[in-house]
Legacy VTK file of the C-alpha trace (Angstrom):
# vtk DataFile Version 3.0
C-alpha trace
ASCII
DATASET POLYDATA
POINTS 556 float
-200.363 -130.816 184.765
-198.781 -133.933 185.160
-195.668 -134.321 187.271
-193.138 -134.442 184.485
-194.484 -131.375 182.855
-194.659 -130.216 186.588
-190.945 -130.481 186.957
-190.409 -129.397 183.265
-191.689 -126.266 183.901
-189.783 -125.621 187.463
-186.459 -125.951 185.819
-187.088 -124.201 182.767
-188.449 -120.976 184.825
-185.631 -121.116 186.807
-183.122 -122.017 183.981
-184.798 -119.073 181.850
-185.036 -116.653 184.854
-180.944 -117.009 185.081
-180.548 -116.564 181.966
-182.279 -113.351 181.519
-181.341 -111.631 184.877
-177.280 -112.414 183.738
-178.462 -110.850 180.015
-180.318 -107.787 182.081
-177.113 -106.897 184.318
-174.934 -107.179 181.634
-176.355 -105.095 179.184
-174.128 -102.847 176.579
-174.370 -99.458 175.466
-171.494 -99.773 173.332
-170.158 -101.840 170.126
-167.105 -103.337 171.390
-169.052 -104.410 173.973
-171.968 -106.163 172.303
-169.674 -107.404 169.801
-166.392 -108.771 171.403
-167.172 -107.970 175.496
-164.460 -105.188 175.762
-161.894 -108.475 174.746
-162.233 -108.743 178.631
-163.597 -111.663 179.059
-161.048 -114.212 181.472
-159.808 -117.586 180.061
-161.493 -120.415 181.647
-164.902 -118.495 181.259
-164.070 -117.635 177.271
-163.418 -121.783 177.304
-166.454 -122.987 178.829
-168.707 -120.330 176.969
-167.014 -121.720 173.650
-167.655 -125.176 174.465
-171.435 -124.273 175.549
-171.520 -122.016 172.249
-170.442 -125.072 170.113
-172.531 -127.542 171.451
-175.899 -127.004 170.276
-179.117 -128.804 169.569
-176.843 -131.023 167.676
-174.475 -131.972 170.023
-177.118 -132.187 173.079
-180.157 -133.855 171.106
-178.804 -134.874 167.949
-175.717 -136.324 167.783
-176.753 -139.350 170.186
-179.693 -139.822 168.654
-177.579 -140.215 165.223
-175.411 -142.541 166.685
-178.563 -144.639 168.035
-179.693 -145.664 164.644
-176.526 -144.887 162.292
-174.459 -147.202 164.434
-170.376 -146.600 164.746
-170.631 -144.357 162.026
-172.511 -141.871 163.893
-169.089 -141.276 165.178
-168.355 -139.193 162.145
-170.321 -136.127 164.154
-168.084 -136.318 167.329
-164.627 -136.564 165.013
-165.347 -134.045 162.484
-166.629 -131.181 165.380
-163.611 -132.096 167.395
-161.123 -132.401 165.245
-161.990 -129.421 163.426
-161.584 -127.656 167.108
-158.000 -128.440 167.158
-157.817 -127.108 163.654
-158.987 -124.227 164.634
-157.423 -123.633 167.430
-154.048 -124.066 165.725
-154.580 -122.618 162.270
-157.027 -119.990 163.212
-157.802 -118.468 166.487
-154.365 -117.094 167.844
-153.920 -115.312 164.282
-156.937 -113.654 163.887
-156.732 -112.657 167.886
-153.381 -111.041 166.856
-155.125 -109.046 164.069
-157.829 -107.521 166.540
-160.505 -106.957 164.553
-164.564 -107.379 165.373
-165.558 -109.959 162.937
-164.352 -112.599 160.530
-165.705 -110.566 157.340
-163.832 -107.234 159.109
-160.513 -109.674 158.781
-161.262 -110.158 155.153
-161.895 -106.759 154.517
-158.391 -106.082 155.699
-156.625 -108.682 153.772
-158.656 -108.881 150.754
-160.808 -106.115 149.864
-163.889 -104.420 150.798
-166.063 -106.522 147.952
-164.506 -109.797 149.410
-165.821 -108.027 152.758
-169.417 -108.411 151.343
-169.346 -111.603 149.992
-167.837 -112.990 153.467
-170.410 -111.120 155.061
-173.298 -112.316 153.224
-171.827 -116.006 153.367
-171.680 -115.552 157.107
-175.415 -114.723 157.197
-176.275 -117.822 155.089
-174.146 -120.210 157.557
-175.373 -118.597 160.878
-178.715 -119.016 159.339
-178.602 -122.790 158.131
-177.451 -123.504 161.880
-179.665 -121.261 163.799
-182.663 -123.184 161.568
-181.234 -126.628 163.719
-181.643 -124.339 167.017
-185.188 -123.852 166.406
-186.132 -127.294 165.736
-184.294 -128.449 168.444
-185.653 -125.903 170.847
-189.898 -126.745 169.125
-188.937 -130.697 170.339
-188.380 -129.516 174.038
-191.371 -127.414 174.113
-193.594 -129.297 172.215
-193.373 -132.955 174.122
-192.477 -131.608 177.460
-194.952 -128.453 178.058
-197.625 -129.672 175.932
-197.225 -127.180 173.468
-197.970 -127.037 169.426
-194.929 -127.418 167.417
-195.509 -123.684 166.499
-195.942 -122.367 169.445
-192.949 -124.504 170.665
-190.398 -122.443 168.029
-192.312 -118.987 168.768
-191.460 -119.903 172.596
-187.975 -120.657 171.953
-187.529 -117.822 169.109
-188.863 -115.326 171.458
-186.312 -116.412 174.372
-183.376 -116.230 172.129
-184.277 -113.529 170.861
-184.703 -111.587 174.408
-181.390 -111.611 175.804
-179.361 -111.744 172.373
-180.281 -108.532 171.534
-180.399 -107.124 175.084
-177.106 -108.474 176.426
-174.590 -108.399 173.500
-171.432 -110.510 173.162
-170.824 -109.562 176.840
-174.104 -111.059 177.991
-173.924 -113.939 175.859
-170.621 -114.724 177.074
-171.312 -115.203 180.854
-175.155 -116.457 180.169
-173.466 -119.516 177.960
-171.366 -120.041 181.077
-174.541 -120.625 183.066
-175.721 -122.553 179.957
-172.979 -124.727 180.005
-173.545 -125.509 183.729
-176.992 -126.507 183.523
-176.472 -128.834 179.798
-173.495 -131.051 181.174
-175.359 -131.777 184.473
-178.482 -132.198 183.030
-176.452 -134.845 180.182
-174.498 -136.013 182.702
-177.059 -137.193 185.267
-179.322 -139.146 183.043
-176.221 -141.088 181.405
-175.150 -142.007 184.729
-178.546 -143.247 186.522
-179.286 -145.534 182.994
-175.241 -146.838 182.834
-176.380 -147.893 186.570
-179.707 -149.647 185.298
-178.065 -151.492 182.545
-174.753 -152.444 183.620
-174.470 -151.721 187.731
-171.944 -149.634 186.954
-172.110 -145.515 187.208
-169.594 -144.881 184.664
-170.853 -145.011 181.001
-167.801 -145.353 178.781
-167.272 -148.331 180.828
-170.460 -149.690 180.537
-170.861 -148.818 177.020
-168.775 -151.959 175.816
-170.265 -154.532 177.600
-173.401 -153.941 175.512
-172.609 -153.991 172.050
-173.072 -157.796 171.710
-176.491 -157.827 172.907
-177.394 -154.204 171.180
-175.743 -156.216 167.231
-178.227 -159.081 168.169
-181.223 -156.777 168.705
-180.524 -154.344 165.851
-180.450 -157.413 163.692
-183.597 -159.032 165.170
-185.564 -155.341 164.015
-184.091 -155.385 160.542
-181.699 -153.057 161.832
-177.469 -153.409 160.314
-175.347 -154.125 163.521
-174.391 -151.169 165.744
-170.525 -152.180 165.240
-170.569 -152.647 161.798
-168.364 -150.296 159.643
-169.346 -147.859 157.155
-172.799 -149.524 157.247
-174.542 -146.523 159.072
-174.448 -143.944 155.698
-175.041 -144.628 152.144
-172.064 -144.048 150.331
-170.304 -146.106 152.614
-166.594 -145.395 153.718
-166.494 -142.857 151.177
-169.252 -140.672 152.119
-167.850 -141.090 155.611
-164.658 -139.809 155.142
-166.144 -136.325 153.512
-168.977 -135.704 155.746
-165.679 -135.925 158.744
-163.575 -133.931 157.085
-166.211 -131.324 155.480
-167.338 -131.248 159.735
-163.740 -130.430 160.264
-162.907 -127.856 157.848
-166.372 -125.859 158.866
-165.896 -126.277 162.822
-162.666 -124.278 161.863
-164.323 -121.784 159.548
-167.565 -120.794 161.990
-168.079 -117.232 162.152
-169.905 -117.372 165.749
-167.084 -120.013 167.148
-163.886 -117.637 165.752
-165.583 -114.216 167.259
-165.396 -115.825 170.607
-161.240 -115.624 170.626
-161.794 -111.855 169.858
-162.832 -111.453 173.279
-159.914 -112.572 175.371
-157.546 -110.133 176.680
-154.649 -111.599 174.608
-153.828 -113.821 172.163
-152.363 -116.269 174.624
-155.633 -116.122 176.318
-156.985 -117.239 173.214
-154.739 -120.211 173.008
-155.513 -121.360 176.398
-159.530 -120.542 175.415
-159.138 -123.092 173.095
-157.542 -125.844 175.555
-160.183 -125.157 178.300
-162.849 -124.981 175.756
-162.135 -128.818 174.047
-162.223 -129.971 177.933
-165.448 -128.665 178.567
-166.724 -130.149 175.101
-165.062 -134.138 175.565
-166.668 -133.851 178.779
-170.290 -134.615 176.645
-168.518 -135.662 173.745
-167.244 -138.795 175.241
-170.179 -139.444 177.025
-172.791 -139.019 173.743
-171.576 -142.561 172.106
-173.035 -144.343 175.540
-176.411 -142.222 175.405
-176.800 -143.391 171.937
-176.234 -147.074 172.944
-177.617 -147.331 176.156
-181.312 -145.459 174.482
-181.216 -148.333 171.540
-180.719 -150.924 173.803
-183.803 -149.449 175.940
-185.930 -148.256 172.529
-185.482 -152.416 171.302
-186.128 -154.290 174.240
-189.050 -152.286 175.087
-190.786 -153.010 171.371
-189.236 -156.989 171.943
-192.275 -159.196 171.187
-194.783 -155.550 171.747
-197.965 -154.782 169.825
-199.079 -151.061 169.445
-200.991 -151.704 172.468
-198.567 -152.609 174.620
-195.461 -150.752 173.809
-194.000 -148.478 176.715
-196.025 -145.686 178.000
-193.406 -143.315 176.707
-194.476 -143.794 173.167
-197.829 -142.005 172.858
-197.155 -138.850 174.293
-194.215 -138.443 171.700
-196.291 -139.856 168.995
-198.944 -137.360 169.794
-196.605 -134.735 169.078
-195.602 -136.203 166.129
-191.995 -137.496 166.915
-193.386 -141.299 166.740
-195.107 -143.183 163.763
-196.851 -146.506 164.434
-197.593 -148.562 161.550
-198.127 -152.087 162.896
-201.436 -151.366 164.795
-202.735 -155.148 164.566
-199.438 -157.163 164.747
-196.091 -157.249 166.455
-193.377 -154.558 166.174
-191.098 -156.462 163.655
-189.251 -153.398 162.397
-187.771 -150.283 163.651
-186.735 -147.410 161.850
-185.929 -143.513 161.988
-186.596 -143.323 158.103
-190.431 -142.010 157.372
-190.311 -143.604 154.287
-189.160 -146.784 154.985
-192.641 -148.129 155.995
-191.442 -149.553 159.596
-193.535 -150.878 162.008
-192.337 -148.292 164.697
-191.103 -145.083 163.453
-188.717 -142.725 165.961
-187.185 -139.371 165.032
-183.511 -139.361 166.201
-184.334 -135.719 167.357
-186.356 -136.982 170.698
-183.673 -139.981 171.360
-181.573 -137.993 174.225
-184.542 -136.080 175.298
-186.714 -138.847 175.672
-183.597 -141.409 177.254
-184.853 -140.463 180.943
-188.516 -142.091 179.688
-187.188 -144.616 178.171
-184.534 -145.564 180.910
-187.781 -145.039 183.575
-185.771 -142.494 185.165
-187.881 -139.876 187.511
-190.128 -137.082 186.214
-187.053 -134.508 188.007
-184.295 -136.226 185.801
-187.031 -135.743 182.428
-186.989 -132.564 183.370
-183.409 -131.603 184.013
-182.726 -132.811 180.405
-185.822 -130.345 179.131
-183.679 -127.917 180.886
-180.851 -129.049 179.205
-181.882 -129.143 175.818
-183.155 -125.708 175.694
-179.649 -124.226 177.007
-178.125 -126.163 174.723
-180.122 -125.229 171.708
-180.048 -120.974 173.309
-176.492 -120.864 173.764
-175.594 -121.521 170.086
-178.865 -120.006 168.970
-177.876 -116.865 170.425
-174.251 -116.774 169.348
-175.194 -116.901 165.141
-177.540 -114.133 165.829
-174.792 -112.236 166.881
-172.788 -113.056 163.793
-175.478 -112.031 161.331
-176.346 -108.809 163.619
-172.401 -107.865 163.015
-172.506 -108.765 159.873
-175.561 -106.818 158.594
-174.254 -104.234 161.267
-170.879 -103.635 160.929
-169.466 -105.039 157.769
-172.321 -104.504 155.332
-174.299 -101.209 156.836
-170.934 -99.184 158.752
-168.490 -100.275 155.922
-170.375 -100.226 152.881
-173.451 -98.237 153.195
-172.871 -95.183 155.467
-168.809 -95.172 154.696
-168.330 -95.151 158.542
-170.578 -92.297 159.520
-172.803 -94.116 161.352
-173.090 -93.618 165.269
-172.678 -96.636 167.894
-176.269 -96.186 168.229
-177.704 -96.674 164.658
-175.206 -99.794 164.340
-176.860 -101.248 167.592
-180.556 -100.394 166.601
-179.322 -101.894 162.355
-177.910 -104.690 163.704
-180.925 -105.760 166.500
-183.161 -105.158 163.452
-180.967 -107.935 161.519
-181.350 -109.832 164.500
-185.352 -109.471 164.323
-185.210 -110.187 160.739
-183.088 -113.438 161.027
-185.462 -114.534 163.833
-189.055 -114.461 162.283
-187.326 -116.014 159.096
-185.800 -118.575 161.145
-189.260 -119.629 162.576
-191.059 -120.631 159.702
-187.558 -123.001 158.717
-187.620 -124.295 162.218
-190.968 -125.543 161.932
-190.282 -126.646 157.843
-186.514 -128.429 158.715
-185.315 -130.201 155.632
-183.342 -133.036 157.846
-183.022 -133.896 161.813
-181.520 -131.309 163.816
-177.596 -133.122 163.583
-178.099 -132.838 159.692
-179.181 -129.725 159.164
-176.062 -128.587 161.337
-174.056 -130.152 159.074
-174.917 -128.751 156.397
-173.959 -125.151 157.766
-170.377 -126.737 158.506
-170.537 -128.097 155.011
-171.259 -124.073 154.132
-168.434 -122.828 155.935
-166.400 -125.218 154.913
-166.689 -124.483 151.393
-166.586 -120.782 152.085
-164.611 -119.504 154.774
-161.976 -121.779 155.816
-159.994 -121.755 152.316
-159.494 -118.016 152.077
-158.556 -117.961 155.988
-155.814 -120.355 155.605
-154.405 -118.787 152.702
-155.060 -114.705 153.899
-152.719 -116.284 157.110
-150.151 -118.702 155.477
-150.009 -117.527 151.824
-148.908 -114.076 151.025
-149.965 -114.058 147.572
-153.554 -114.367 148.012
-155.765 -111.837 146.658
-159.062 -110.218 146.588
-159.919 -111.133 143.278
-159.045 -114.981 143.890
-160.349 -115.070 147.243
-163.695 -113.258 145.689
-163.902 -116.268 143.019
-163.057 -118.457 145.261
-165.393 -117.875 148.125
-168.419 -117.346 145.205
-167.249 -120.730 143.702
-167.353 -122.963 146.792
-170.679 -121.335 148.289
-172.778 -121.988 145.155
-171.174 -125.695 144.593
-171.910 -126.782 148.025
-175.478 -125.170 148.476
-176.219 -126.136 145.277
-175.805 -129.767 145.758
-177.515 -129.280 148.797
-180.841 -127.898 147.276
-180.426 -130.708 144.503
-180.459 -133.613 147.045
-182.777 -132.043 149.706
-186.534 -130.785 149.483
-185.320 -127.157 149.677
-187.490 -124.429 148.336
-189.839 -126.969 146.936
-187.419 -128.454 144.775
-187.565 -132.474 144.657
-184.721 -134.956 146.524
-182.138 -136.148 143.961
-180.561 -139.382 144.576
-176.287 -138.351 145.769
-174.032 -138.549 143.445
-171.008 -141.176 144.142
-173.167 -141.638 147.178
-171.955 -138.071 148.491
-174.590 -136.959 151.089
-175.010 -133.068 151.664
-173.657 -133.416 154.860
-169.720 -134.304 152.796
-170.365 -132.296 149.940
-168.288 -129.395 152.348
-165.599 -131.220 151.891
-165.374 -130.445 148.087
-166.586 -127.446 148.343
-163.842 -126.528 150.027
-161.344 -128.121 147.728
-162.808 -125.921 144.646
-162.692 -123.140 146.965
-158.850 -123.468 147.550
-158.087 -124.698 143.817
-160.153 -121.436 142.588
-158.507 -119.095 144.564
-155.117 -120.252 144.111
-155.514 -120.409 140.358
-156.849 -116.827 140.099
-154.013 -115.543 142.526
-151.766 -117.027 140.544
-153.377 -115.690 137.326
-153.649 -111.894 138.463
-151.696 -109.222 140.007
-150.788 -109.817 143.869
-151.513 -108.248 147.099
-149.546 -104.965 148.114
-146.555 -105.228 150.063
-148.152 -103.226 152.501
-150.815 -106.131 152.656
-148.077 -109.066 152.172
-146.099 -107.238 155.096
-149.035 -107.236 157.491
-149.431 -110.821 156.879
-146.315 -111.268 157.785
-146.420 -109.802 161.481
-149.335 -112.186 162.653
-147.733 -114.963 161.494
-144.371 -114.274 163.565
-145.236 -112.493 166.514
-142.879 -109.903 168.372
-143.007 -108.437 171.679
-144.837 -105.417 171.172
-147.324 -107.438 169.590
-148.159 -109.969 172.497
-151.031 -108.172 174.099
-153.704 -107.014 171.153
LINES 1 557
556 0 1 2 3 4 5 6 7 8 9 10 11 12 13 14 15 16 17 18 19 20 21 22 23 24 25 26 27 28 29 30 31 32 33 34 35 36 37 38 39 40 41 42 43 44 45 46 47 48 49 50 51 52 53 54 55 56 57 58 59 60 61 62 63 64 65 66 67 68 69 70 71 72 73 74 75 76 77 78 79 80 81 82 83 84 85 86 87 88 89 90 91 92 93 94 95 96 97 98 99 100 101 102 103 104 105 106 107 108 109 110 111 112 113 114 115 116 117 118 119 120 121 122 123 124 125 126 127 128 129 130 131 132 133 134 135 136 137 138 139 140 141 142 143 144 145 146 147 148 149 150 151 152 153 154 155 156 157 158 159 160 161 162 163 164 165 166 167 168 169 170 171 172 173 174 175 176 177 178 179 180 181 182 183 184 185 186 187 188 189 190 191 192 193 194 195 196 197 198 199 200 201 202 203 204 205 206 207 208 209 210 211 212 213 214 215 216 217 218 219 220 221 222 223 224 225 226 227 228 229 230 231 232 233 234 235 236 237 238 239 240 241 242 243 244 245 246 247 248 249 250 251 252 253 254 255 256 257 258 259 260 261 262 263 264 265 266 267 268 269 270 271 272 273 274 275 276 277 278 279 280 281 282 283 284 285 286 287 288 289 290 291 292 293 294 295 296 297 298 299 300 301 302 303 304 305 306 307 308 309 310 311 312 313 314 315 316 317 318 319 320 321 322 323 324 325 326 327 328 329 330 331 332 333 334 335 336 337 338 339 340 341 342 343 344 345 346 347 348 349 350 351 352 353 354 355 356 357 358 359 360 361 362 363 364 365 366 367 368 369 370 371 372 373 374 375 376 377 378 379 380 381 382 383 384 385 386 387 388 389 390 391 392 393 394 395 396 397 398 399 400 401 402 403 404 405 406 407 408 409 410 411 412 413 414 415 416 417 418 419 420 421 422 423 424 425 426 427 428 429 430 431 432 433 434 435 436 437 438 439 440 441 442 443 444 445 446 447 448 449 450 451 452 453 454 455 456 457 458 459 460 461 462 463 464 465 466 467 468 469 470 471 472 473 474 475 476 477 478 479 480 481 482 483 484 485 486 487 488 489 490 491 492 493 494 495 496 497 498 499 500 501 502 503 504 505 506 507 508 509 510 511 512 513 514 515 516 517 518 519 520 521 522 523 524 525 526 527 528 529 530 531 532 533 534 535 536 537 538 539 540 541 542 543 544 545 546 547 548 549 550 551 552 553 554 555
């Protein structure tokens, strides 16, 4: 065992071990316990178990490793996720606090109908799925480069984990194990991006640091057939177009995510949830800020290191990740002319953005600890969210399809638990064999579950909240309507299901196609409503009293 795999395993034992014994004493018996923690959970924890919730493989592994090769425009990742935060935690959150219920598809149920119920229950599944799928993959890199392991055994590892203490602990377990979670991923970020901000610039700040590279980093980009890192709109296909969709369809879905919303339903009131939101979008810029200078400060390091190389002499971090298949060489013979993170593109050196962050500390020539603090990191990154969609399709299978549809509310607390750890089981081994088949690095395929709830849930949340006349049968069209334009376009452009990649059309990648999704979503639904009889006044009344609250309704 060498003495990066050495240190790798030290701090994922003791990471893991944490984990688990916080899962084991906080174990639930009950349903409001597993699903929402009693709504007892205190403020600044909900907040920093949000932001560890919401930042995923993605955030931890991918989005830096984006920004590496797609320049500026990798940007589009940080300002769509946090922007759609604030959305959410203005539009969203304090309402459907107010209303009290267990799950998203519970609160359409209420304001729709119980068919709506179903379809928001089903299109919950398919989002939580599409992002768990990134979770996997993110959580086979760690395992496979860092403890030597097979990319299949690397998911099973990971899947098994998860698994564990999602369906042991509940929402309650969850909550205060993504607390640790969060602990361990910022220091473990944190640490690397300072020691390498030292290296390059002598200075242990890295937003500071960051500018005084770009120059140099345009000139080497250029030199390796590369756009500049600065340049605008350059780092996507359709251009400034494509760009503005894929930011605001990464808006739109931040605000409709099933596993982010459920976490406000476990404050103790709906002021708590407010403030959950403020704490939780400090804990998240704390990485957020920081991810544009990883991204920089690794391309800098990844193109100097290939300057004027041959395959034989490139840094001794490239053959352990080209052994486990994160690194293509094509130039054996000559120098390394080209760089590239495109398979396709026939590049003399070949780099997954997936292994950018992870492999930073390598790259940087940090110390085996450091590489394996950021091991560490990765995995609690990739758990913490992991474990948060299971929950969402184990209430969902649970709660709003089984209890409300199939056993009309007979059901005991105890058959919901065992249905909805079986959903859990199910959504697991399904989620291995996509986690070792991913249709797109680990950032993408996160986007496209954004670019799912986008088109799906955020339309008919807006207007159940802010438009009395919204009704089932509009919301049902609605919901159906967005779902199978965006996933459709999706499978068109993507080698889904063995279907062939299409070319995009307008230069729309799948990652913006949310974005339109959700505008047929709320044109559908608004149409139909218009078209066919409205809600109750019962219905239009109770929309009315969580939009304007009152003093007996300040504590939920």
């Amino acid at each position: 065992m060498s003495s990066m795999q050495f240190w790798t395993f030290l701090f994922l034992v003791l990471s893991f071990g944490l984990y688990i014994y916080i899962a084991w004493r906080s174990r639930v018996k009950e349903t409001k316990e597993f699903y929402v923690a009693s709504q007892g959970v205190p403020t600044v924890a909900n907040g920093m178990a949000v932001a560890a919730d919401w930042m995923s493989a993605a955030s931890f592994i991918g989005m830096a490793g984006m920004i590496t090769f797609m320049g500026s425009d990798g940007a589009v990742y940080l300002m769509g996720w946090t922007g759609g935060f604030v959305l959410l935690a203005l539009l969203l959150a304090p309402y459907l606090r107010k209303w009290g219920k267990f799950t998203v598809p519970e609160f359409v149920g209420d304001r729709y109908s119980d068919s709506v119920r179903v379809i928001a229950a089903i299109s919950a599944i398919v989002v939580s799925f599409t992002y768990v799928v990134g979770q996997m993959t993110g959580g086979g890199v760690v395992f496979a480069r860092f403890l030597g392991l097979s990319a299949e055994w690397a998911v099973v590892v990971a899947a098994a984990v998860i698994f564990f203490y999602a369906v042991l602990g509940g929402m309650k377990g969850i909550t205060y194990t993504q607390v640790a979670q969060y602990i361990v991923l910022i220091i473990a970020y944190a640490i690397p991006a300072v020691a390498v901000s030292q290296q390059i610039g002598g200075f242990p700040i890295p937003q500071v640091t960051y500018g005084t590279i770009l120059s140099e980093l345009d000139a080497l980009r250029t030199e390796f057939g590369l756009h500049e890192f600065t340049e605008a709109f350059a780092g996507r296909d359709g251009g400034q177009l494509d760009v503005f969709l894929v930011t605001a369809s990464l808006m739109l879905g931040t605000a409709g995510l099933p596993h982010v919303i459920i976490r406000f339903y476990t404050t103790k009131t709906v002021r708590g949830a407010r403030f959950s939101a403020f704490w939780a979008l400090f804990f998240i810029s704390l990485l957020y800020l920081t991810a544009p200078a990883v991204g920089a400060f690794t391309n800098l390091n990844l193109l100097q290191g290939a300057q004027g190389s041959t395959a034989d002499d490139l840094p001794s971090w490239i053959n352990p990740w080209a052994e486990a298949g994160y690194v293509t060489l094509n130039a054996e013979d000559g120098l390394i002319s080209t760089v590239s993170n495109d398979a396709a593109s026939g590049a003399d050196l070949i780099v997954s953005n997936d292994i950018l962050v992870l492999a930073s500390p390598e790259i940087g020539g940090l110390p085996a600890p450091i590489i394996g603090l950021m091991a560490a990191g990765g995995m609690a990154a990739a758990l913490s969210t992991a474990a948060g969609l299971l929950l969402v399709i184990s209430s969902a299978a649970s709660h709003d399809i089984y209890y409300r549809m199939i056993s009309k509310e007979q059901a005991s607390e105890k058959t919901q638990m065992m249905v909805g750890r079986l959903a859990m089981t199910a959504a697991v081994l399904v989620a291995i064999f996509a986690g070792l088949n991913p249709p797109a690095f680990v950032a993408q395929v996160v986007a496209f579950a954004f670019g799912l709830a986008a088109s799906t849930f955020f339309p008919i949340l807006i207007l159940g909240i802010f438009w009395k006349k919204a009704n089932a049968k509009g919301a049902a069209a609605g919901m159906l309507t967005g779902l199978v334009f965006s996933a459709g376009y999706m499978i068109y452009t993507l080698e889904i299901f063995g279907t062939g990649a299409n070319d995009h059309i307008l230069g729309i990648s799948p990652e913006g196609i949310g974005a339109l999704g959700a505008l047929v979503n709320f044109t559908v639904t608004i149409v139909v409503s218009n078209l066919t009889r409205p809600p109750s006044h019962e219905v239009q009344e109770m929309v009315e009293s969580i939009r304007y609250p009152s003093q007996q309704a300040t504590k939920v």
